[in-house]
C-alpha positions in Angstrom: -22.1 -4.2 -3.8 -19.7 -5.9 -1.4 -20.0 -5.0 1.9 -16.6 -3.3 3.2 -15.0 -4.1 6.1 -15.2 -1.5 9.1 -11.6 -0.1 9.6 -9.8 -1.5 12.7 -9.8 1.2 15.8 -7.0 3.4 15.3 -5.3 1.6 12.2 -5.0 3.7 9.1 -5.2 1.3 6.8 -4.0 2.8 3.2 -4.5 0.8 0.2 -2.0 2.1 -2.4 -2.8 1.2 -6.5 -2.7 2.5 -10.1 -4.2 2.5 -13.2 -1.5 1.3 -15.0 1.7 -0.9 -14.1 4.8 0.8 -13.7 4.3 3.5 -12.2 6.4 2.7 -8.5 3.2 1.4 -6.8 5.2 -0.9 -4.9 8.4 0.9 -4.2 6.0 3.4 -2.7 4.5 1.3 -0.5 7.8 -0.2 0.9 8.9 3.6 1.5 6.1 4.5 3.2 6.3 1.4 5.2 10.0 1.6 6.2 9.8 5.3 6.8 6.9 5.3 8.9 8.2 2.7 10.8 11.5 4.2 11.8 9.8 6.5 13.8 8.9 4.1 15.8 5.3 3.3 14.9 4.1 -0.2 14.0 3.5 -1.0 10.0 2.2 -3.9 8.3 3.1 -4.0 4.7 0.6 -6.2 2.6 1.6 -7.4 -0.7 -1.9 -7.7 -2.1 -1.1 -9.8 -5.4 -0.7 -13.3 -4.8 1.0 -14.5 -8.2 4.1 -12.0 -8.9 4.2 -9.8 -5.5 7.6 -8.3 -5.4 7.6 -6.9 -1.6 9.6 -10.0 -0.4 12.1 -9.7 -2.9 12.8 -5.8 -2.6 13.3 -5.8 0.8 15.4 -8.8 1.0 12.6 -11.5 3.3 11.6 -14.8 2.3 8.3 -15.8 3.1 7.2 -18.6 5.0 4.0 -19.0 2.9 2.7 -17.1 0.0 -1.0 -15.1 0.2 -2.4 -18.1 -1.7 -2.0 -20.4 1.1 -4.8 -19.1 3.0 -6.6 -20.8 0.0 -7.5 -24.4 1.9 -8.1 -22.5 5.0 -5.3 -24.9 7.1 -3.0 -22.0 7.2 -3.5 -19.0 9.8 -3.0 -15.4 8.3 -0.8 -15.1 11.6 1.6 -17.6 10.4 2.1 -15.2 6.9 3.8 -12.4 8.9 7.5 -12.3 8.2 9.7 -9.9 9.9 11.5 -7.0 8.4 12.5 -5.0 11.9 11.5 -4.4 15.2 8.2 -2.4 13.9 7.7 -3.4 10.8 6.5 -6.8 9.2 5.3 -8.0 5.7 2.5 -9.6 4.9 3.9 -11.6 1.9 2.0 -12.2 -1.9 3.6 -14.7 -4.0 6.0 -17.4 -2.9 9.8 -17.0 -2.8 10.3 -20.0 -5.0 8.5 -18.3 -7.9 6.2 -21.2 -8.7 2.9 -19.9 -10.1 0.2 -19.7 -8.5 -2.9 -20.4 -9.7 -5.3 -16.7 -9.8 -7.4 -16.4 -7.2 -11.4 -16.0 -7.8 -13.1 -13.0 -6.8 -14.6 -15.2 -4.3 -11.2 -16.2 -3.1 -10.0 -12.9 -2.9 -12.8 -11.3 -0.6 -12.3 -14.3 1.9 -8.8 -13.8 2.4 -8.5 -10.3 2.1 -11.1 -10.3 5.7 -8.6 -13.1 6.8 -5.8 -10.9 6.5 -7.7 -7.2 7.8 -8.0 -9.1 11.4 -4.4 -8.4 11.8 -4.8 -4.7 10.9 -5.7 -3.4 14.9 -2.5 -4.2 16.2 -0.7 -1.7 13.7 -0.4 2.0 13.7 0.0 2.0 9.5 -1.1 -1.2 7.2 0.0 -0.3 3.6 -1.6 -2.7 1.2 0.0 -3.0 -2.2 -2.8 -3.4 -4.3 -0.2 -3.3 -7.6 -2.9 -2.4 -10.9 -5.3 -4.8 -11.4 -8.9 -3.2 -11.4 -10.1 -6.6 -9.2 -7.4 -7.1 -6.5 -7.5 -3.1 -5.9 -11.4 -3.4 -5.7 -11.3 -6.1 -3.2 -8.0 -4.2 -1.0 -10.8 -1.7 -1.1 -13.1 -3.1 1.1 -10.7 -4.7 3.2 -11.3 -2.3 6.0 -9.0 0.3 4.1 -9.4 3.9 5.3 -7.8 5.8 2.4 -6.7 4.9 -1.1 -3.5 6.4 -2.6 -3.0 6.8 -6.3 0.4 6.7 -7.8 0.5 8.1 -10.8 2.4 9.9 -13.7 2.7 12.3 -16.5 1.7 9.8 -19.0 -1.6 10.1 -21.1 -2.1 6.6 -20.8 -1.4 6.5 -17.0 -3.7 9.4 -16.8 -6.7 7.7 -18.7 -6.3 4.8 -16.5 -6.4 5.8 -13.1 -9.4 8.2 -14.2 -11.2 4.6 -15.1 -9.5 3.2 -12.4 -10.8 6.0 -9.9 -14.7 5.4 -11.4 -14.5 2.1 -10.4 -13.5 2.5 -7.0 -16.2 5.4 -6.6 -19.1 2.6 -7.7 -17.8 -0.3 -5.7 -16.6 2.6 -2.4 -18.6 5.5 -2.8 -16.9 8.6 -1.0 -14.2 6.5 -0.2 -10.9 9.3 0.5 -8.7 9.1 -2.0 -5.3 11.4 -2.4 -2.6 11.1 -5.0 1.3 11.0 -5.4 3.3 11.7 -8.5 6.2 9.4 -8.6 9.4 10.6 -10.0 8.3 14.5 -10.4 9.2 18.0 -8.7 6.5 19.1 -6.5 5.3 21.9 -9.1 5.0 19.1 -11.7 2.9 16.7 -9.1 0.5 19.4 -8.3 -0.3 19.8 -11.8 -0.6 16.6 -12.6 -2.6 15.9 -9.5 -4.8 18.9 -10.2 -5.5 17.0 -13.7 -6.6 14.2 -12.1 -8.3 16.4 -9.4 -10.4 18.8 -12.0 -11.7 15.5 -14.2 -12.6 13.3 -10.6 -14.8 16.3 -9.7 -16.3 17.3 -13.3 -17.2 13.8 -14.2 -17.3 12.5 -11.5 -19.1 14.9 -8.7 -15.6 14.1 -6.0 -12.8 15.7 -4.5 -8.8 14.1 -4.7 -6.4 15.5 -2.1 -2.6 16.1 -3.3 -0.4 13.5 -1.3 3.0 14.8 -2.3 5.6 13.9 -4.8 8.2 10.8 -5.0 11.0 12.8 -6.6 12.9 11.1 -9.2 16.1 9.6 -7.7 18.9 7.8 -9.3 21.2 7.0 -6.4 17.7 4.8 -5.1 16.7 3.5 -8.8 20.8 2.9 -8.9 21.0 1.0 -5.5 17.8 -1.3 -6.0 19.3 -2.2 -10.2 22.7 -3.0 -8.5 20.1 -5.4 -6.2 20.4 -3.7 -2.8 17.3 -4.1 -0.7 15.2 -1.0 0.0 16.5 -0.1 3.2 20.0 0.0 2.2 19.2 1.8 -1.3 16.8 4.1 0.0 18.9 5.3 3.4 18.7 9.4 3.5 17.4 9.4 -0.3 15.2 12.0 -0.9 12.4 9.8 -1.9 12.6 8.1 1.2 12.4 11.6 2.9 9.3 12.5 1.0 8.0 8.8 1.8 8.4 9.7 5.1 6.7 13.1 5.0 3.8 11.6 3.7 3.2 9.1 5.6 2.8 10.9 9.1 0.8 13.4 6.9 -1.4 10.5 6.8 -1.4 9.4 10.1 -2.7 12.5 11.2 -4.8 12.7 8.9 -6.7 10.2 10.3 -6.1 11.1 13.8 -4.4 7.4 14.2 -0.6 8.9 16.1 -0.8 7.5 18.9 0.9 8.0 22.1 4.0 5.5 23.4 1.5 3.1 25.4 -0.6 2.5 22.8 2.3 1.5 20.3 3.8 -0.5 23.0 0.2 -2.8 23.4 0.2 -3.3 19.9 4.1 -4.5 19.8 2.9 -6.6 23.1 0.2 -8.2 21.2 1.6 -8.5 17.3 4.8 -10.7 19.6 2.8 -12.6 22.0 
């Protein structure tokens, strides 16, 4: 077993996945990010896949350097950071020119996820995109992550997928927390869908899933980001971004990580210095 990393004082660091592509994994993680960090606390957003990551592009940055340039070990994980406002900066995956990149070993992967999870103490909130495949969530895993969030749906397949997806992480991160969030769903239809997933993680499975909330479907934002706004300006007052925003503090303190206006301010001090 790979050993994990130990979470970063006071960072909740929430590693955000699926079973299955498609489901809004990473329009989740740019709400939560945005949200979380208009109130003033200080986000990281990783984009955890380092061929086709689409954070850069959906919320309008160009990277300086994709994830894969950590490879040869010349490049600092500090030099990665790219702005996207006065609290919140993005820890980009793939490269803005769209060149491929060749995959990254498992190997690879664990060395430059721990690069990367030295940044995490100077943030409030690191949200890693860890998109759907079973290898690059495994290793966001034990990248000193505190909590994982599922995004799921009401789709058999989905279903099936992040139960197999969810046994992995239980070998690999044993009692690991792990809540889940129905994109795209009232929050009746979540909490059934979530107790699903919640009745078959604890029959086969011997765990407990908490019910992070519902993304509610919302065609203004979907309309906004096909019409190729950026995030901020699709998702402004939308009521995904609202429940984004709600869970996201829920989070943070959940894990006891709100801190107070001098502690915000030493980690602004230090992630600019």
């Amino acid at each position: 077993m790979n050993a994990p990393i130990a979470p970063p004082t006071d960072a909740t660091v929430l590693v955000i996945a699926s079973g299955k592509g498609g489901t809004g994994v990473s329009l989740t993680a740019a709400l939560l990010g945005l949200t979380v960090a208009g109130e003033g606390r200080q986000v990281l957003l990783v984009d955890g896949t380092e061929s086709y990551g689409a954070l850069h592009l959906m919320l309008g940055v160009t990277p300086r350097h994709p994830l894969a340039a950590l490879r040869g070990g010349d490049t600092q994980a500090e030099e990665l950071l790219a702005p996207v406002a006065e609290t919140l900066a993005l820890f980009p995956g793939g490269g803005d020119d769209g060149a491929a990149v060749a995959p990254l070993s498992a190997a690879e992967r664990q060395l430059l996820f721990r690069r990367v999870a030295e940044l995490y103490a100077r943030y409030d909130l690191v949200v890693v995109d860890a998109g759907s495949r079973l290898e690059a969530v495994l290793t966001a895993c034990d990248g000193g992550v505190t909590r994982l969030l599922l995004v799921t749906s009401d789709d058999p397949i989905t279903m099936a997928a992040m139960h197999a997806l969810l046994k992995a992480v239980e070998a690999r991160r044993p009692g690991l927390p792990v809540e889940v969030l129905v994109n795209r769903a009232g929050v009746a239809e979540a909490e059934r869908i979530a107790a699903q997933l919640r009745d078959a993680a604890a029959r086969f499975l011997g765990r407990t899933l908490d019910f992070a909330g519902a993304l509610p479907d919302d065609p203004c934002l979907q309309g906004g980001l096909g019409a190729g706004m950026t995030v901020q300006d699709a998702a402004a007052g939308s009521p995904a971004a609202l429940a984004a925003r709600e869970a996201g503090l829920r989070l943070l303190n959940d894990d006891g990580a709100l801190v107070g206006a001098g502690g915000s301010a030493a980690r602004s001090h230090a992630r600019h210095a």
